[in-house]
Structures are given as C-alpha cells and as structure tokens.
C-alpha positions in Angstrom: 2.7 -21.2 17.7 3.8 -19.4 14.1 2.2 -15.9 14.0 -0.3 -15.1 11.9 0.6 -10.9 12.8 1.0 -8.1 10.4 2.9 -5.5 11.0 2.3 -2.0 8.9 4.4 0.3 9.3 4.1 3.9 8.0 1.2 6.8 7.3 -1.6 7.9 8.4 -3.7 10.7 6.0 -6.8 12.7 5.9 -8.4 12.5 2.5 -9.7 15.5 1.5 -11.2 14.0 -2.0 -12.9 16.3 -4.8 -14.8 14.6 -7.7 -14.9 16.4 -11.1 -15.4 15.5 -14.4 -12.0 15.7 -15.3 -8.8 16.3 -13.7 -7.8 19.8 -14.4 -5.0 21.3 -16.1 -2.0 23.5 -14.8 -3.2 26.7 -13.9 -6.4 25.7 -14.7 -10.0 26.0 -12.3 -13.0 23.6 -13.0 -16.2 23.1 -11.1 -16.1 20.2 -8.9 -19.2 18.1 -8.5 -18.9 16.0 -4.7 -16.7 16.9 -2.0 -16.2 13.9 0.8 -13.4 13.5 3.5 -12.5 10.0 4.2 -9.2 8.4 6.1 -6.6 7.4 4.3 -2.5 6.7 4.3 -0.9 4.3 2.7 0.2 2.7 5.6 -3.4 2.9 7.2 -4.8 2.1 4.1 -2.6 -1.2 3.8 -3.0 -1.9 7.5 -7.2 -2.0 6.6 -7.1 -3.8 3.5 -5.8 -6.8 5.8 -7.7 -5.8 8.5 -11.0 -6.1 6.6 -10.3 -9.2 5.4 -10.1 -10.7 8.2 -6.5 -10.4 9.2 -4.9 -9.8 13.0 -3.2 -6.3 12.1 -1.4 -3.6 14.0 -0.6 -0.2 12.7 2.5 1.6 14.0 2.2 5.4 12.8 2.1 8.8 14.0 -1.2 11.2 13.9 -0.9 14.6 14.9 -2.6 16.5 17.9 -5.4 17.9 16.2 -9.2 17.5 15.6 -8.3 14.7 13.3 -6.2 12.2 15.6 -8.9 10.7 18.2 -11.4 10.7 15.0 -8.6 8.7 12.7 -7.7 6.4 15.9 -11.5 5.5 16.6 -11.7 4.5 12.5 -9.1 2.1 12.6 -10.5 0.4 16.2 -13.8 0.0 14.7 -11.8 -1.7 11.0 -9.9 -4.2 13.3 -6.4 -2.6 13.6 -4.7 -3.0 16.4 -3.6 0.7 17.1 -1.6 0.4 20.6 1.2 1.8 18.4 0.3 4.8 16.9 0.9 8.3 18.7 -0.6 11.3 19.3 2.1 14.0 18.5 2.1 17.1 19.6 2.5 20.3 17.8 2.0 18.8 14.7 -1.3 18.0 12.5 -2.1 14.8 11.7 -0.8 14.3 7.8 -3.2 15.5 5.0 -4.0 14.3 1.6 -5.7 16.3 -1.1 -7.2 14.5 -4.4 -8.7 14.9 -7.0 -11.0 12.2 -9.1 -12.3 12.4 -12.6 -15.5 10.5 -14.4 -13.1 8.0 -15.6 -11.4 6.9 -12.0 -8.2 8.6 -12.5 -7.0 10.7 -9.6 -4.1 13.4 -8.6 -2.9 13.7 -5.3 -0.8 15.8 -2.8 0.2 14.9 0.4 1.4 17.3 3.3 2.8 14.6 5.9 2.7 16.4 9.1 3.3 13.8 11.9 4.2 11.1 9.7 7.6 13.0 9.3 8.3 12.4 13.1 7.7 8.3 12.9 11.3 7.8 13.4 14.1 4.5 14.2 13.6 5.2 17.6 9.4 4.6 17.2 10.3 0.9 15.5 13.3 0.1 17.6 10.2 0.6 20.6 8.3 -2.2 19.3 11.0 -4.2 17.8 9.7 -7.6 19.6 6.5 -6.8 17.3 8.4 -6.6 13.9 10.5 -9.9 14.7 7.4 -12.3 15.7 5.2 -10.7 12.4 4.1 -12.9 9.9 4.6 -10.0 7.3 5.8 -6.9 7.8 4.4 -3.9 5.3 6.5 -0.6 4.8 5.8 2.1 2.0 7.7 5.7 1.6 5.7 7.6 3.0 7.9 8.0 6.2 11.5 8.1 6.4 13.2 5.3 4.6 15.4 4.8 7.3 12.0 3.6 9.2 11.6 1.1 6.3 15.5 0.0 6.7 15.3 -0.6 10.2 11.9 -2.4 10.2 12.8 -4.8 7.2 16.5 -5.3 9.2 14.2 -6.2 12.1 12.0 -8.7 10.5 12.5 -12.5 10.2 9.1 -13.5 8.2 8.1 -11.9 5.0 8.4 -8.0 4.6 6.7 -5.7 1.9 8.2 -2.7 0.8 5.8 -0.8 -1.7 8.0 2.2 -3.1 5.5 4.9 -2.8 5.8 7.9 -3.1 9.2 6.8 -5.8 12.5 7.8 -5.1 15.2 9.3 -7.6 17.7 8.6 -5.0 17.6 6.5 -2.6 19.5 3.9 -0.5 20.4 0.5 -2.0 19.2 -1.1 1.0 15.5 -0.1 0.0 15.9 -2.6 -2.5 17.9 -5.1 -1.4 16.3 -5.8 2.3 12.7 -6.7 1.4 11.6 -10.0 0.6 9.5 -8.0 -1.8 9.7 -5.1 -3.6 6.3 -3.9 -5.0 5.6 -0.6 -7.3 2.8 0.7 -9.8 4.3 1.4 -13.0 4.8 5.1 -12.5 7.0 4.3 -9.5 9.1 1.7 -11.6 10.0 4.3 -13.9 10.8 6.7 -11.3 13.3 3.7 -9.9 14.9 2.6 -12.9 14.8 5.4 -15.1 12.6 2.8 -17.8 9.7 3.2 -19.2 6.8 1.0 -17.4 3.3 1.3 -20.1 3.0 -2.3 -21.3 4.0 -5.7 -19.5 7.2 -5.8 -21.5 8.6 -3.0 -20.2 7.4 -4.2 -16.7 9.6 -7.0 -17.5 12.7 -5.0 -18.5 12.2 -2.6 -15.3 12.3 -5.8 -13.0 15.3 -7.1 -14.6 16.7 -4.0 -13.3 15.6 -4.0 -10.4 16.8 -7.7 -9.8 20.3 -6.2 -11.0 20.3 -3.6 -8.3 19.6 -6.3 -5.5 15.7 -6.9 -4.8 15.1 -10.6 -4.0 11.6 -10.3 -5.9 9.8 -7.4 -7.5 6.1 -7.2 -8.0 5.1 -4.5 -10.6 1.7 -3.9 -10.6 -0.1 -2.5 -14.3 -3.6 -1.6 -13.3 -6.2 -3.3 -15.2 -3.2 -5.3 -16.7 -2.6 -6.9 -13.6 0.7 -7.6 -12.9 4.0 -9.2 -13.2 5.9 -11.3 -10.5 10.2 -12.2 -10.8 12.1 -13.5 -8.0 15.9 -13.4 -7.9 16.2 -17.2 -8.0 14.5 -18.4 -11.0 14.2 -15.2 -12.6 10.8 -16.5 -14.6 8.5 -13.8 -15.0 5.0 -14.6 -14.5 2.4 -12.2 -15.5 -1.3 -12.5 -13.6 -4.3 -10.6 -14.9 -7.1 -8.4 -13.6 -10.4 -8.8 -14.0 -11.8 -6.4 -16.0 -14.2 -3.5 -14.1 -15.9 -0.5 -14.4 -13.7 2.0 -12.3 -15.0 4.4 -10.5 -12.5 5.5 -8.0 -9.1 4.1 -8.5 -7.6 6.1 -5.1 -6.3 2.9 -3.2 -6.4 0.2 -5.4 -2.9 -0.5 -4.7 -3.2 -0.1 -1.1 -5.8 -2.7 -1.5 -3.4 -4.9 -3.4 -0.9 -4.7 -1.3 -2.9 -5.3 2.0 -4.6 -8.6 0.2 -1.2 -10.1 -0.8 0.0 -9.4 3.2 -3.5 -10.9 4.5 -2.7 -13.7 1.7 0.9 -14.4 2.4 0.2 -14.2 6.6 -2.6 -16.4 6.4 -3.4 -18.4 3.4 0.1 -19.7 2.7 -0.8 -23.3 0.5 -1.8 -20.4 -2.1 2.0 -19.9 -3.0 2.6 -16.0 -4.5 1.4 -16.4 -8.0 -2.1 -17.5 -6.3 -2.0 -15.0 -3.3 -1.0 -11.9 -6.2 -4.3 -13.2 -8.3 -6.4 -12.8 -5.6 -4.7 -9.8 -4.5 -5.5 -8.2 -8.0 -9.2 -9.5 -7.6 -9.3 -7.4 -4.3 -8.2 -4.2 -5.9 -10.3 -4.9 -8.8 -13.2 -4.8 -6.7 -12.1 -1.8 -5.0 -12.3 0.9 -7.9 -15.7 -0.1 -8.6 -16.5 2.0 -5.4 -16.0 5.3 -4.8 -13.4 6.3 -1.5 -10.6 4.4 -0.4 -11.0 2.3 2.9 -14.7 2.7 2.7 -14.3 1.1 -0.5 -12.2 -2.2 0.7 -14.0 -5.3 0.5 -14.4 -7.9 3.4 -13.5 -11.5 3.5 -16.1 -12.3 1.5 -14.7 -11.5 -1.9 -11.6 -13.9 -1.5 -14.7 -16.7 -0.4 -16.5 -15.8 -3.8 -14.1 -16.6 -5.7 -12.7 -19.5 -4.2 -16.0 -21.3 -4.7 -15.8 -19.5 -8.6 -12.7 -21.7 -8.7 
C-alpha cells in the first residue's frame, strides 16, 4: 500500500498578534486596536494546512515545558495532526512569536524559538522509519538546517523545503537535497542576492537557484501567484492568484505550502502546475480571514473549485 503520510518537520510558535492601523516605524509607538493570541509555527502551521484539508499528518517538533505546551498539543489533536512526535522539553519555553498587522494585511514578525532550538538529528534519526515511508516530507528553517539535511537525506517520496526564515549563508545541501525548494520573494532575494518584485525577476532568481543545485524551485509572489522551474526542462510556468481582499496575510504561505503537500500526497493526477494553482487558491482564501490556523480553510475549498472547473 503507497502512503498517503506527511511528514512536517520543524516549529512550533505562540502568536502573540497585535492589529493596528499601520505597521509602525523604528523607534516609533502607535496605538494598537485588537490583541489576540493564536498557535502558530511554520512547521505547525504547515502541518495544519494539510491537516485541515483533509490530509493524514504528523508533526515532529519540540514545545517547551511551560503553560503553553499541553494547550499547543491539545490544538493540534483537535486539527487532525498526529502529534506522537513532538516533545515536551524541559527548561525551556515553548517558542514565541510576536506580530504585528496593519489595515492593509501586511504584517512584521519576531520570533524567539525557545524549544525549537533543541529539535535536533538525533529527534529525526528517532523516527527515521516515519520520514522514509512519507508521502511528502515538509521542512522550513525554523530549526536547525541540519534537521532539514537529515530529514530530506532520509526521505524517498517528495520533500519540501520552504527557506524560511532566509539564509545568507548556508549549506549547499539546503538546496540541492529537496525535491522542492520553495521561498516568498523576500526570501529569494535573501538567497541569491537578486532582486524578487515582479515575475521576471522571480524568473532570474530561479535560474540561480537551479545553478546552485535545486532540482525545482517554487517562488511564490503574493497576489501574483507564483512561478514553477524544474531542473529538467527548465520552462518556467507562472500560475496566478485569485485576486482578494486581504485582511490578514500572517500564514498565507504556510497555507500554500501545506495545500501543495496535501495536493502532491493525495491528489497526484493533478501534476504540480495543477496542485500549485490550487495551492494559491488555498492561500488566497486564507488572508481574507484574520489569524493564521484559525484562518485555514477545510476541504471544501479545493471541492468548490473543482466543480468551478
């Protein structure tokens, strides 16, 4: 029987999320106007996305040993993730994010990663039996990168590795292990050193990413949508977003990111330029709510909009 699994490996946050009119400037103070906590992570986050959309997921992660743990742990039971994997650790606080949103859905964030520091080889060389018999394995930077090296050295289906947060410097290996290399446009200019603001330049930052060794490279552009290049064909195909009133965009690409796994795990007669159009639909719908897994959608928005079709 071929596994329909996916594996997430990495973070697990606590949102701490302001809403103000505007993001402020530095040094600057402004009046806030809402002040919610939610769970978030992109590893967490990514692990929901597919979870909500009906996908068999398990989380492997770390969560401190404070108030937060048990209450982060029972979220993810009640969302559908599998969470035999993530540990409690002690001394340490389950990792924190604080953000800010404006009016017009753009946000700032900083993380403090607390526990998510001490998810280590050792954690996925545990579970290894787990990675290998995934259908797609998910990784982002938020823990070490040698967790992402080992897990994507690990897997034999289809692994994910979003670049975020970027790296200056980094090992090669990042790039080349994936079967996918995925970044916003911030994070391919942090990469490559190019600037990422229209499609073109997407284009010219996946070329160089290609050159450095990623077997394909999805670069993500926001209400653009995104571009797709493998390292085969090297034809770059560009898929739009529909266009939406954001409200929120805190998660959007976790959303993407979990849609394409859930996609490429269980949906496979799609092929990837289907499963990334539906996986932009997804975060679409996303940043018209405000939060970040609260605001996932279930499996009903990929059913809307096959009947659309």
């Amino acid at each position: 029987m071929v596994s329909n699994q996916i594996v997430v490996i990495g973070s697990c946050m606590v949102d701490f999320v302001s809403y103000a009119p505007r993001l402020p400037k530095t040094g600057e103070t402004i009046h806030g106007r809402k002040f919610v906590t939610n769970f978030g992570g992109k590893g967490a986050n990514q692990c929901v996305a597919a979870a909500k959309l009906g996908g068999e997921t398990a989380l492997i992660a770390r969560v401190g040993d404070d108030v937060w743990a048990k209450k982060y742990i029972d979220s993810l039971c009640k969302d559908g993730v599998k969470v035999d994997y993530v540990k409690e650790t002690e001394s340490f606080s389950t990792g924190i994010a604080q953000i800010i949103v404006s009016d017009t859905g753009e946000n700032q964030i900083v993380i403090v990663a607390g526990a998510n520091n001490e998810l280590s080889v050792e954690d996925v060389e545990c579970v290894k039996d787990v990675i290998t018999n995934a259908a797609v394995v998910v990784l982002q930077l938020e823990t070490s990168e040698d967790v992402a090296i080992k897990a994507c050295q690990l897997c034999r289906g289809i692994s994910i590795l979003n670049g975020a947060p970027a790296l200056s410097k980094f090992d090669l290996q990042l790039l080349q292990l994936p079967t996918i290399f995925c970044v916003n446009e911030s994070e391919a200019t942090v990469f490559t050193g190019l600037p990422v603001n229209n499609v073109c330049e997407a284009e010219a930052a996946a070329t160089k990413l290609l050159f450095l060794g990623c077997k394909s490279v999805i670069i993500t552009l926001g209400p653009l949508g995104a571009i797709y290049v493998n390292n085969e064909d090297k034809q770059f195909i560009h898929i739009g977003s529909p266009l939406v009133k954001s409200v929120d965009s805190t998660g959007a690409g976790d959303a993407f990111i979990g849609a394409l796994a859930y996609l490429l795990a269980n949906e496979k007669e799609h092929g990837i330029q289907k499963s990334i159009q539906l996986a932009c639909i997804v975060a679409a719908d996303t940043v018209t709510r405000p939060g970040t897994q609260t605001s996932f959608p279930g499996p009903e928005i990929l059913k809307c909009r096959k009947q659309d079709n």
